[in-house]
N, C-alpha and C positions, 0 to 999 in steps of 0.2 A: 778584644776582651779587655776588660778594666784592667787595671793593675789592684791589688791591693792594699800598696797605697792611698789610693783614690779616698778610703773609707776613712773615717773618724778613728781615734784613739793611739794605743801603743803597739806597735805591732809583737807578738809574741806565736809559737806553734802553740797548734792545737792539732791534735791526732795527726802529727806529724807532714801537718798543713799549715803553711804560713797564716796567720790569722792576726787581726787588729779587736783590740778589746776596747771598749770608751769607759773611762774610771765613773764607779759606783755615784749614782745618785738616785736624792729623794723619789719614792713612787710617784708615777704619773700614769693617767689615762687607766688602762686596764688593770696595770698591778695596784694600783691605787686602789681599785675597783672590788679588788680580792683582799681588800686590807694589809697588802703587801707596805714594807717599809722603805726599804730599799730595793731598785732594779740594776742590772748591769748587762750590758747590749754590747756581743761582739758580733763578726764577722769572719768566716771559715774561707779560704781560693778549698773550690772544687772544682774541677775542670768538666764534671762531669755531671756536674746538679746544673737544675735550670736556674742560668743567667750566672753560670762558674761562680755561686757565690752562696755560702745558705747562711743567713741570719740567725741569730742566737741569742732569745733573752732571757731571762732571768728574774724573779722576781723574788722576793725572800721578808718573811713577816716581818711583826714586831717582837716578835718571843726571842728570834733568830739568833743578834748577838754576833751576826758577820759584820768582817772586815770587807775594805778592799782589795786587802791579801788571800782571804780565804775565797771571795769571785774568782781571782785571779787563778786561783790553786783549781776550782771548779771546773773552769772551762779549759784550764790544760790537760786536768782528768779523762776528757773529751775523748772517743775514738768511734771508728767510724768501720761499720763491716757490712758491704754489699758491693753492689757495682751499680753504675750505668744511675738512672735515679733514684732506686730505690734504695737508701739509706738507713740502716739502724744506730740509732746513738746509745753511747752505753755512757755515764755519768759518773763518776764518785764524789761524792762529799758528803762527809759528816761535820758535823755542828755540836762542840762542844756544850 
């Protein structure tokens, strides 16, 4: 199993799982796609999702008015209730 390590950015928890987050940048590809402005793309250790690992990303208009910090806040929000693969993600964030 990877470590993760291995993955890009800062490592930080997420639903009480080691996670690497990569700092906010300009839309590309799809979120670009949806008129998104900004994306921010982490990384979860799940031991038990396919390939111990579920990607994470994020995409956030132009009206939005997010930081770095409020990504950040986002995907620590982050929890996880199920077992085995089947995952539900529960999110918080508001946008002043």
């Amino acid at each position: 199993m990877r470590s993760i390590s291995a993955f890009p950015g800062e490592g930080i928890t997420v639903g009480g799982a080691e996670a690497r987050l990569k700092p906010t940048q300009p839309a590309t590809g799809a979120c670009l796609g949806r008129a998104g402005a900004i994306q921010a793309e982490g990384t979860v250790l799940r031991p038990n999702a396919a390939d111990n690992f579920l990607q994470l990303d994020a995409c956030f208009g132009p009206d939005a008015n997010v930081t770095a910090a409020d990504a950040e806040a986002m995907f620590r929000s982050l929890t996880f209730r199920g077992r085995k693969r089947n995952y539900t993600f529960h999110m918080v964030f508001v946008v002043p």
